[in-house]
mmCIF file as gemmi writes it, N, C-alpha and C atoms, coordinates in Angstrom:
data_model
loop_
_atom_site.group_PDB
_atom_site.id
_atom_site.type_symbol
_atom_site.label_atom_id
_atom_site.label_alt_id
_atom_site.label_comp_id
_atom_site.label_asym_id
_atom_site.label_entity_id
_atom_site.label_seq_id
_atom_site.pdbx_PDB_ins_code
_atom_site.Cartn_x
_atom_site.Cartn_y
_atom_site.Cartn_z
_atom_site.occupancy
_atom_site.B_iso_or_equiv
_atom_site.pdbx_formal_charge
_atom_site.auth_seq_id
_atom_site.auth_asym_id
_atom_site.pdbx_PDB_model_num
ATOM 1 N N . UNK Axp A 1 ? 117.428 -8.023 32.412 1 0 ? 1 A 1
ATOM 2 C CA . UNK Axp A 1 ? 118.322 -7.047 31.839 1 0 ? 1 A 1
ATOM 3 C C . UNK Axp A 1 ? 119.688 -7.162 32.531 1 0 ? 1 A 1
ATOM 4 N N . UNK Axp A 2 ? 120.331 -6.996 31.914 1 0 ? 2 A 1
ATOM 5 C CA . UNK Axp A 2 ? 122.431 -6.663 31.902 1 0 ? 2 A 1
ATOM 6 C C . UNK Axp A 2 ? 122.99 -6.339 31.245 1 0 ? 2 A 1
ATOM 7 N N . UNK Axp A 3 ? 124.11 -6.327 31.742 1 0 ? 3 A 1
ATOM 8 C CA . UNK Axp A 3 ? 124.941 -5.248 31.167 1 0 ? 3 A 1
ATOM 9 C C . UNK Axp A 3 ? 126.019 -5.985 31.082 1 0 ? 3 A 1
ATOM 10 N N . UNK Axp A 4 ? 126.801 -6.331 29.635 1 0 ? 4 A 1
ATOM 11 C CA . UNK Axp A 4 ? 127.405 -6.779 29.04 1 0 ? 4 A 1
ATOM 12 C C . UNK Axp A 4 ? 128.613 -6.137 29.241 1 0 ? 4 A 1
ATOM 13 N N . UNK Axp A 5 ? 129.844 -7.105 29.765 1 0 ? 5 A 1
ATOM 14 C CA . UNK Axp A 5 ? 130.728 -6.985 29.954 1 0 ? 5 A 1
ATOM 15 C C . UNK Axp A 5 ? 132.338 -6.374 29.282 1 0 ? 5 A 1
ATOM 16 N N . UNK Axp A 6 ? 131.66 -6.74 27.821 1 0 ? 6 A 1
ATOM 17 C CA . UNK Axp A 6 ? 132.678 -6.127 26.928 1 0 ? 6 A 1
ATOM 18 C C . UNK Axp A 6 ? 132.524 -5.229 26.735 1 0 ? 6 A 1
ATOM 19 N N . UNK Axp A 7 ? 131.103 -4.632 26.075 1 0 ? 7 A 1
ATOM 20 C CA . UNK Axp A 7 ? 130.608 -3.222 24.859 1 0 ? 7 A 1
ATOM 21 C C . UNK Axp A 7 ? 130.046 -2.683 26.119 1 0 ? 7 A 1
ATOM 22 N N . UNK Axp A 8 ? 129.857 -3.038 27.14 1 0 ? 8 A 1
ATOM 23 C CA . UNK Axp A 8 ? 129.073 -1.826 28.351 1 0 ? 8 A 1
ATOM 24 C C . UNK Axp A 8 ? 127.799 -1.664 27.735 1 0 ? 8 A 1
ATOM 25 N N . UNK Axp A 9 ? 126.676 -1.851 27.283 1 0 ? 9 A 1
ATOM 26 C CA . UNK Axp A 9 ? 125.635 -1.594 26.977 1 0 ? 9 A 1
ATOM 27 C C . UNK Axp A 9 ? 124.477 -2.607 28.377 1 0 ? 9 A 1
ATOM 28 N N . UNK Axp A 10 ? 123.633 -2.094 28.262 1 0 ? 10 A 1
ATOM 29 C CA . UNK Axp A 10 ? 122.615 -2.596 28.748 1 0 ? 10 A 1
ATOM 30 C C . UNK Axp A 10 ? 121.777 -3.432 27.47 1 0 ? 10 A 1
ATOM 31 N N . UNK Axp A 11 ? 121.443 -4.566 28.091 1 0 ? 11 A 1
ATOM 32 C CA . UNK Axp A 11 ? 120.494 -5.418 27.134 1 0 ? 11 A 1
ATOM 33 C C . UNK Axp A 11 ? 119.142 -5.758 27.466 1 0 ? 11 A 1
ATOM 34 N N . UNK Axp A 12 ? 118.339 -5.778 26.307 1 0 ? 12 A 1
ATOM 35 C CA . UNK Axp A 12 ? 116.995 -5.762 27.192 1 0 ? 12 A 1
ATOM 36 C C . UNK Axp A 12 ? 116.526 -6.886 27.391 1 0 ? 12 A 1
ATOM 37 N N . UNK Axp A 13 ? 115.424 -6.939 27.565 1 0 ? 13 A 1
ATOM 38 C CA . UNK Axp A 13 ? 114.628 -8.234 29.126 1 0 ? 13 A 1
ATOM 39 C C . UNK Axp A 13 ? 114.797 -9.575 28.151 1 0 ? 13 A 1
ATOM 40 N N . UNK Axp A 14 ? 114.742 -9.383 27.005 1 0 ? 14 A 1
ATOM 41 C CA . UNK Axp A 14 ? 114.256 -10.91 26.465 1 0 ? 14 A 1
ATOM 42 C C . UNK Axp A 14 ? 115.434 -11.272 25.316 1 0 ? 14 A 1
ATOM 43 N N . UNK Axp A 15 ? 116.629 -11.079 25.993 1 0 ? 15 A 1
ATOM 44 C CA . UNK Axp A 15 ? 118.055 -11.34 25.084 1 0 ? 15 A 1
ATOM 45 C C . UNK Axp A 15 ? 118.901 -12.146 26.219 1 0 ? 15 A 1
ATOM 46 N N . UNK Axp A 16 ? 119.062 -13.079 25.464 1 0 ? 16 A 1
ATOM 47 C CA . UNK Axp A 16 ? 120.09 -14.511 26.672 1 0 ? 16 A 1
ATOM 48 C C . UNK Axp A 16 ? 121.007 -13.537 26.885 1 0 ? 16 A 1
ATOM 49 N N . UNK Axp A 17 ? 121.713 -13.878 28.089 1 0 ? 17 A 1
ATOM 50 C CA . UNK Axp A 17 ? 122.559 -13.787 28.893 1 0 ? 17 A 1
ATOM 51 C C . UNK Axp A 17 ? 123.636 -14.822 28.668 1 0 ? 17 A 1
ATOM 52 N N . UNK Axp A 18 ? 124.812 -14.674 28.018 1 0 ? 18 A 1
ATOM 53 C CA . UNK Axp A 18 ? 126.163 -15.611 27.377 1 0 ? 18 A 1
ATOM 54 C C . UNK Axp A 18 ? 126.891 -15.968 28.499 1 0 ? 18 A 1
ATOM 55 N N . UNK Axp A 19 ? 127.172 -16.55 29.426 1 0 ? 19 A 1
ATOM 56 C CA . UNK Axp A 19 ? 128.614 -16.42 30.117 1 0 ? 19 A 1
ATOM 57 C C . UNK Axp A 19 ? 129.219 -17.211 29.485 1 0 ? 19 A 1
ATOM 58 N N . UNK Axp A 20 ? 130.978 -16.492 29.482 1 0 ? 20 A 1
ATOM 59 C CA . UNK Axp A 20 ? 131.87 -17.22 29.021 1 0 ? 20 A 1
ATOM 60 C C . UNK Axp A 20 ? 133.191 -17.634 29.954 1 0 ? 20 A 1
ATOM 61 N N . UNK Axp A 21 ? 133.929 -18.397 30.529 1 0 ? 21 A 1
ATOM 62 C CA . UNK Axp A 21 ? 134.778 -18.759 31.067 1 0 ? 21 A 1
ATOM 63 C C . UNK Axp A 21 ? 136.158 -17.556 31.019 1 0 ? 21 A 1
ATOM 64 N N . UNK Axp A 22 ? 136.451 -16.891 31.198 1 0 ? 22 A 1
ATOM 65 C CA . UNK Axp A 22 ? 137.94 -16.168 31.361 1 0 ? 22 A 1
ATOM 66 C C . UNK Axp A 22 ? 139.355 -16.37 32.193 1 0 ? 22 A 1
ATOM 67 N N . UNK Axp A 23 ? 139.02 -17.279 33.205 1 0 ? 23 A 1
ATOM 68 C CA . UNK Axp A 23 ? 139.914 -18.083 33.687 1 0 ? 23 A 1
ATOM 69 C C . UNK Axp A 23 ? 139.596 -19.26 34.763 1 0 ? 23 A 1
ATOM 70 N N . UNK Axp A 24 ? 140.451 -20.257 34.752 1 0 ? 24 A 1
ATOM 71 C CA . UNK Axp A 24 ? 140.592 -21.682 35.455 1 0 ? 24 A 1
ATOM 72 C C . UNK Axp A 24 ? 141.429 -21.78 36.476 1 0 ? 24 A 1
ATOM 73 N N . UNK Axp A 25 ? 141.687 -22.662 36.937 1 0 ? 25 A 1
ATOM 74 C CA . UNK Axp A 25 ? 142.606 -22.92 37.814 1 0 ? 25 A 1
ATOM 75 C C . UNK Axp A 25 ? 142.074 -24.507 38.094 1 0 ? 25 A 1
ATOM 76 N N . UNK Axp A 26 ? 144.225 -25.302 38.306 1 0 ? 26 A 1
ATOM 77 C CA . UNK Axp A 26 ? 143.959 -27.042 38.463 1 0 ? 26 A 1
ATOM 78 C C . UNK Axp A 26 ? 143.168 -27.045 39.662 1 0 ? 26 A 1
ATOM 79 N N . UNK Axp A 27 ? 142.575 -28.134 40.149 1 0 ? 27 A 1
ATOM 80 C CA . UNK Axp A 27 ? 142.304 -28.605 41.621 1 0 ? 27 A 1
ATOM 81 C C . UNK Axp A 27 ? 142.234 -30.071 41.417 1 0 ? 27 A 1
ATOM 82 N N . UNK Axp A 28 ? 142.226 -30.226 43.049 1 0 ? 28 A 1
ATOM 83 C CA . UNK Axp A 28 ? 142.355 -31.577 43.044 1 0 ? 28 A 1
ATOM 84 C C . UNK Axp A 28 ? 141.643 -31.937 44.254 1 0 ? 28 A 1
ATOM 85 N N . UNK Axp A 29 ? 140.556 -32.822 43.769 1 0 ? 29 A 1
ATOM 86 C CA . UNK Axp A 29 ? 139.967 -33.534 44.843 1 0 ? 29 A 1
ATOM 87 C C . UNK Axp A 29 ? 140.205 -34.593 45.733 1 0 ? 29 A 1
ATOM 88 N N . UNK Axp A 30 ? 139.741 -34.855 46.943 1 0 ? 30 A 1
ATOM 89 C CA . UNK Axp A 30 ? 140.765 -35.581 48.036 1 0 ? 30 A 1
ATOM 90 C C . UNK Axp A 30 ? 139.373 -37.062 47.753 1 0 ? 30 A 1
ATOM 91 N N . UNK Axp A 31 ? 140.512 -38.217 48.193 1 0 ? 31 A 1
ATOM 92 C CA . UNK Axp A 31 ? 139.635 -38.769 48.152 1 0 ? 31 A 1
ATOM 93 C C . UNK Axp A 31 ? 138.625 -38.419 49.848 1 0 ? 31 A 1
ATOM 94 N N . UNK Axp A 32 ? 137.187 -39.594 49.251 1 0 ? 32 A 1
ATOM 95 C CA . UNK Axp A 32 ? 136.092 -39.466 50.963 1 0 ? 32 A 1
ATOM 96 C C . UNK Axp A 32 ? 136.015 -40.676 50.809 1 0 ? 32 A 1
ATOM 97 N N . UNK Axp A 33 ? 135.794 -41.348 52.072 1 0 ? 33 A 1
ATOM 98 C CA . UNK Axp A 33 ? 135.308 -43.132 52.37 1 0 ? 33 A 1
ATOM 99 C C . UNK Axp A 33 ? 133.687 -42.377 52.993 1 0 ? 33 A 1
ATOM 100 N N . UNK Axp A 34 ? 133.168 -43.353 52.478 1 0 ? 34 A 1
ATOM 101 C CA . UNK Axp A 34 ? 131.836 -43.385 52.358 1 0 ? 34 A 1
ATOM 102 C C . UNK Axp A 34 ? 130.761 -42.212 52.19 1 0 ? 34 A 1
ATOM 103 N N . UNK Axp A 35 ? 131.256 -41.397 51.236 1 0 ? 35 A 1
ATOM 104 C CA . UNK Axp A 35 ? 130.445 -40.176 50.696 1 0 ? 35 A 1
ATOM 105 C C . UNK Axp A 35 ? 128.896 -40.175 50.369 1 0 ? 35 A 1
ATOM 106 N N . UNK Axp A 36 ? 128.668 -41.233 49.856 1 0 ? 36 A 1
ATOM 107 C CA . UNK Axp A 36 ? 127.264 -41.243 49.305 1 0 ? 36 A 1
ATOM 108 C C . UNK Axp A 36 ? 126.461 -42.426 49.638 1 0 ? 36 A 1
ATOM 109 N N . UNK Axp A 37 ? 125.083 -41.728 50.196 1 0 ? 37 A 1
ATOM 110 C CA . UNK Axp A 37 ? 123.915 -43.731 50.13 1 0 ? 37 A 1
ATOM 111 C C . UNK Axp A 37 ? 124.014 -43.765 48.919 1 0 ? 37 A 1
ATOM 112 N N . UNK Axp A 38 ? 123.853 -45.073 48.155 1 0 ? 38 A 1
ATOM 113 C CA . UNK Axp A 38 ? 123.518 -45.435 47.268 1 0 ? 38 A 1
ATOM 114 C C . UNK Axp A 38 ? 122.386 -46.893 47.08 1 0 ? 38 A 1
ATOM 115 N N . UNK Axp A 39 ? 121.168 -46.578 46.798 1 0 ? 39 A 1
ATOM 116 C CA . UNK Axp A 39 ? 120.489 -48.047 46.572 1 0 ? 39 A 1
ATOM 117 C C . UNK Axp A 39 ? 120.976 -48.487 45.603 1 0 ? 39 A 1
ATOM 118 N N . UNK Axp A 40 ? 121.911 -49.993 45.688 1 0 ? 40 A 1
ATOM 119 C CA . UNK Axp A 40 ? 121.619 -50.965 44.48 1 0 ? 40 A 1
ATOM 120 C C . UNK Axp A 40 ? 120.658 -52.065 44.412 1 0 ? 40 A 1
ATOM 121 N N . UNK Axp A 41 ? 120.565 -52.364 43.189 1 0 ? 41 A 1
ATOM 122 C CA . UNK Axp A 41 ? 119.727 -53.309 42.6 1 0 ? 41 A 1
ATOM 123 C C . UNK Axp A 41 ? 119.604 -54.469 43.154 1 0 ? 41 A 1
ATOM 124 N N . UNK Axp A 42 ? 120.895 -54.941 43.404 1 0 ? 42 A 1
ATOM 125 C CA . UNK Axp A 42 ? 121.473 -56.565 44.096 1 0 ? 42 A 1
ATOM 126 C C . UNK Axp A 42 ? 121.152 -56.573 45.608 1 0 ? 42 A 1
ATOM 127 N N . UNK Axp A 43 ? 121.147 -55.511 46.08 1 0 ? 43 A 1
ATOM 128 C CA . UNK Axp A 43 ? 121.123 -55.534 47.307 1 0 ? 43 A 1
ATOM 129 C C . UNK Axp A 43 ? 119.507 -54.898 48.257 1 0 ? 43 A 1
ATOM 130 N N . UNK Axp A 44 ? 119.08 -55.03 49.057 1 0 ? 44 A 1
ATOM 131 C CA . UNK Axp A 44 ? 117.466 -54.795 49.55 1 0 ? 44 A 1
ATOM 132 C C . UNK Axp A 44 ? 118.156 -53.338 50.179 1 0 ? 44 A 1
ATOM 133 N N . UNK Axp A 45 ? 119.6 -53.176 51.06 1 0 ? 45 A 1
ATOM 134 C CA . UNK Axp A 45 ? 119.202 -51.864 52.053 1 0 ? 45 A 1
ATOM 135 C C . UNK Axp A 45 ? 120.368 -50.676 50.749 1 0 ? 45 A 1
ATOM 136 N N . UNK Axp A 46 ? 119.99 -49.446 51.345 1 0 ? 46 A 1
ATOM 137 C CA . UNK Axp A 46 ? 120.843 -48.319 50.411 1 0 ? 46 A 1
ATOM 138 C C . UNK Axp A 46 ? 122.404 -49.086 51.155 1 0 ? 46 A 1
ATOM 139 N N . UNK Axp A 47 ? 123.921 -49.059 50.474 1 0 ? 47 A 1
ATOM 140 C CA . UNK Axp A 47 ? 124.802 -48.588 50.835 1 0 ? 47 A 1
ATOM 141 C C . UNK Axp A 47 ? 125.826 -47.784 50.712 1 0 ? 47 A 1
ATOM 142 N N . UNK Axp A 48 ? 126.646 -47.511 51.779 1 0 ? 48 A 1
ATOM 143 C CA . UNK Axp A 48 ? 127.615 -46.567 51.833 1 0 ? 48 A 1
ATOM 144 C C . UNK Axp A 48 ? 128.843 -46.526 50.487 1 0 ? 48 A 1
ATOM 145 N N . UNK Axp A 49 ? 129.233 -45.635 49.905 1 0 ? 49 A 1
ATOM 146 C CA . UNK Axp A 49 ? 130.382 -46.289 48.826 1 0 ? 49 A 1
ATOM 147 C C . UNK Axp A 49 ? 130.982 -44.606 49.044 1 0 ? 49 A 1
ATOM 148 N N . UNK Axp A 50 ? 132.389 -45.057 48.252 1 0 ? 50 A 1
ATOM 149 C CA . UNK Axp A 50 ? 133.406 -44.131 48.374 1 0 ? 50 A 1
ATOM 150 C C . UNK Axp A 50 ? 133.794 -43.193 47.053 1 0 ? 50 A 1
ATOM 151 N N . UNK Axp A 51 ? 134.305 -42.239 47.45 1 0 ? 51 A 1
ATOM 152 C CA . UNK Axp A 51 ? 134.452 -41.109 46.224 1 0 ? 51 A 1
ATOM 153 C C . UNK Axp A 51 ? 135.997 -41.112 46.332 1 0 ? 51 A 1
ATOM 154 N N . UNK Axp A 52 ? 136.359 -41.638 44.905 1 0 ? 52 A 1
ATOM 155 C CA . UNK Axp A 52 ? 137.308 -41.784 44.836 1 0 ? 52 A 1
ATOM 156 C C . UNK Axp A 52 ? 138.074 -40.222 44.531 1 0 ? 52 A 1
ATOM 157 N N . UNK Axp A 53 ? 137.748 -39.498 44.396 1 0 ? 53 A 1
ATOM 158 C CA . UNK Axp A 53 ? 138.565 -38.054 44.261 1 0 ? 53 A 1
ATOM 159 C C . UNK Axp A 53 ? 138.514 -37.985 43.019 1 0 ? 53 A 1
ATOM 160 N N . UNK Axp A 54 ? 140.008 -36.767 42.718 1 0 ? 54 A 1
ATOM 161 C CA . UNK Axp A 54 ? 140.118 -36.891 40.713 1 0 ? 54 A 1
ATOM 162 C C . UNK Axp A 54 ? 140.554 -35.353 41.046 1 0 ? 54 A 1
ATOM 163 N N . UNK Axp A 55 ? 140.998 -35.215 39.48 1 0 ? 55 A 1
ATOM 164 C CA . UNK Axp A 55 ? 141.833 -34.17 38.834 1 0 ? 55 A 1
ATOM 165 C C . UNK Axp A 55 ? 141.092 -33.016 38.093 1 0 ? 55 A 1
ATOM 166 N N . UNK Axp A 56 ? 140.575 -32.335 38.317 1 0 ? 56 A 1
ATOM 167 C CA . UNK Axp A 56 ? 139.847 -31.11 37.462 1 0 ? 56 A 1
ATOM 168 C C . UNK Axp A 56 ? 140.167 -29.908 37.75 1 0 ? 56 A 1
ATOM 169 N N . UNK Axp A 57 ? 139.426 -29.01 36.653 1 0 ? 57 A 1
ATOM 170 C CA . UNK Axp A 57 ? 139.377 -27.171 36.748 1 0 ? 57 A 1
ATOM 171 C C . UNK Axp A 57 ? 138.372 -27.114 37.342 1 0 ? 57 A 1
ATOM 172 N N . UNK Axp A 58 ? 138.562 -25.693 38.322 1 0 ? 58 A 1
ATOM 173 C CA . UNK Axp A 58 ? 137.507 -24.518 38.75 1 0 ? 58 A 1
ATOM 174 C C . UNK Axp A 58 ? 137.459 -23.285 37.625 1 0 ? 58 A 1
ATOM 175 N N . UNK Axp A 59 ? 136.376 -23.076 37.666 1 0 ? 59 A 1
ATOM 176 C CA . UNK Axp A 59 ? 136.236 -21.599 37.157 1 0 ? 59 A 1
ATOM 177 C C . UNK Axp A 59 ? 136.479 -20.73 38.371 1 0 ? 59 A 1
ATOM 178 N N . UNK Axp A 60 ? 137.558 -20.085 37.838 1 0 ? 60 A 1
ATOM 179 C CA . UNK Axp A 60 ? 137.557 -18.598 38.832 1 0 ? 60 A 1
ATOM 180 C C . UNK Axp A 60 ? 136.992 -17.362 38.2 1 0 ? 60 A 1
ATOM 181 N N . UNK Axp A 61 ? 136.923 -17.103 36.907 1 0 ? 61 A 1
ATOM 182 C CA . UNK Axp A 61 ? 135.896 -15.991 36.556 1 0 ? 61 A 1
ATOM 183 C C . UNK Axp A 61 ? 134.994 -16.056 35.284 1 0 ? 61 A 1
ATOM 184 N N . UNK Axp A 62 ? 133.933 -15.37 35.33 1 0 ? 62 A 1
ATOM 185 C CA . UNK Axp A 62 ? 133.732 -15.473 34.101 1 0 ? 62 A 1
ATOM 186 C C . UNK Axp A 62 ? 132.409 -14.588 33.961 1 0 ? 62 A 1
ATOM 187 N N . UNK Axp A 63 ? 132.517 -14.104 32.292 1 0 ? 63 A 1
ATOM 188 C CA . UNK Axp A 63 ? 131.689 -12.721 32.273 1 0 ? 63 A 1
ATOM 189 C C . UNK Axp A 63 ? 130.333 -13.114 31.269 1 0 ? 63 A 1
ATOM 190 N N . UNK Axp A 64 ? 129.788 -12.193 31.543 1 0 ? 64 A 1
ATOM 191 C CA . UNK Axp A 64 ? 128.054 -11.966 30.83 1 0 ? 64 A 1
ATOM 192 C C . UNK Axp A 64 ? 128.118 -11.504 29.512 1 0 ? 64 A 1
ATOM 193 N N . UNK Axp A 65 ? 128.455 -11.408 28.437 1 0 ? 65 A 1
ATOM 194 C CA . UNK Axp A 65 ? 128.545 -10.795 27.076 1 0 ? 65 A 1
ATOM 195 C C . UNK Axp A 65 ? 127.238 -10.731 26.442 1 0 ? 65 A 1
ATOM 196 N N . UNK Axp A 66 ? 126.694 -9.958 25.186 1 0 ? 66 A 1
ATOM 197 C CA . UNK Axp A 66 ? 126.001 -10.071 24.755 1 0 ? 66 A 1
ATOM 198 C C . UNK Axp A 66 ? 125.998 -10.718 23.488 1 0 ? 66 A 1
ATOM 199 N N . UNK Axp A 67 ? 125.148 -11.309 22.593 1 0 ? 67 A 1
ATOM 200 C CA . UNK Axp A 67 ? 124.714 -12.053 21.482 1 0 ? 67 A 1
ATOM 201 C C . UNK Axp A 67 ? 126.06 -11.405 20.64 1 0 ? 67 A 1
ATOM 202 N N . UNK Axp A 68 ? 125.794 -10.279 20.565 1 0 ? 68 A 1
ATOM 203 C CA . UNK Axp A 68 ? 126.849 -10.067 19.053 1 0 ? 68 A 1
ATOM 204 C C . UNK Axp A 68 ? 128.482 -9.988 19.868 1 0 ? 68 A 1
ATOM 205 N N . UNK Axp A 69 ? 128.913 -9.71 21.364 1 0 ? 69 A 1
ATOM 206 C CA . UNK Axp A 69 ? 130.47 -9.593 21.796 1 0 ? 69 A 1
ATOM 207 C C . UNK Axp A 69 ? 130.413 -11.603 21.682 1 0 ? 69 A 1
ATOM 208 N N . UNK Axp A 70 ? 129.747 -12.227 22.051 1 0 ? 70 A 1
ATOM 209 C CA . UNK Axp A 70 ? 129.479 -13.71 21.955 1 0 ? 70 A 1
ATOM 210 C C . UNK Axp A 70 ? 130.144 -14.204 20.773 1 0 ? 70 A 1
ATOM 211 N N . UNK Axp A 71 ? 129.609 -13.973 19.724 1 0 ? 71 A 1
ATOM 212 C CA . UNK Axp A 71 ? 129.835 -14.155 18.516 1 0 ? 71 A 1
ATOM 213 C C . UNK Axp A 71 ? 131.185 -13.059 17.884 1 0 ? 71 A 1
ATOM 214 N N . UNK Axp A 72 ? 131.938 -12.631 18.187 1 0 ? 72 A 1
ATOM 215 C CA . UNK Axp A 72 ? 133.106 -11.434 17.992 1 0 ? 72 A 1
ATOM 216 C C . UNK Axp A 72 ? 134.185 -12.84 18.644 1 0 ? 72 A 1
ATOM 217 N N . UNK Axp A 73 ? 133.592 -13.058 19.719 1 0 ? 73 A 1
ATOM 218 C CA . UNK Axp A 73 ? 134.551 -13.65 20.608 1 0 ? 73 A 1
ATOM 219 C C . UNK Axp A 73 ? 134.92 -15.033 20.186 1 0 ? 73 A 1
């Protein structure tokens, strides 16, 4: 059970739960040298490889609605 963010109602036990995104924000990931084991195929031991970083959104908020504010929205 919850309580839906738009209409304020309580919903009962066996009705999905919607979240929807309400705001973002840019980020930016740094690159890392040697972030992850990785086993390859070519090779017998796991090795080290690098994360190259990159450009994406965070969610900074976001709310619980119910089936019918879901569908309004």
């Amino acid at each position: 059970m919850y309580r839906c963010a738009q209409c304020s109602e309580v919903v009962g036990p066996n009705e999905p739960q919607h979240k929807v995104v309400t705001k973002t924000r840019p980020k930016r990931y740094p690159a890392r040298e040697r972030a992850s084991l990785v086993k390859r195929r070519d090779k017998p031991k796991p090795v080290w490889v690098d994360d190259p970083g990159g450009v994406g959104e965070e969610i900074v908020t976001e709310v619980a609605l119910c089936r019918r504010c879901r569908q309004r929205r």
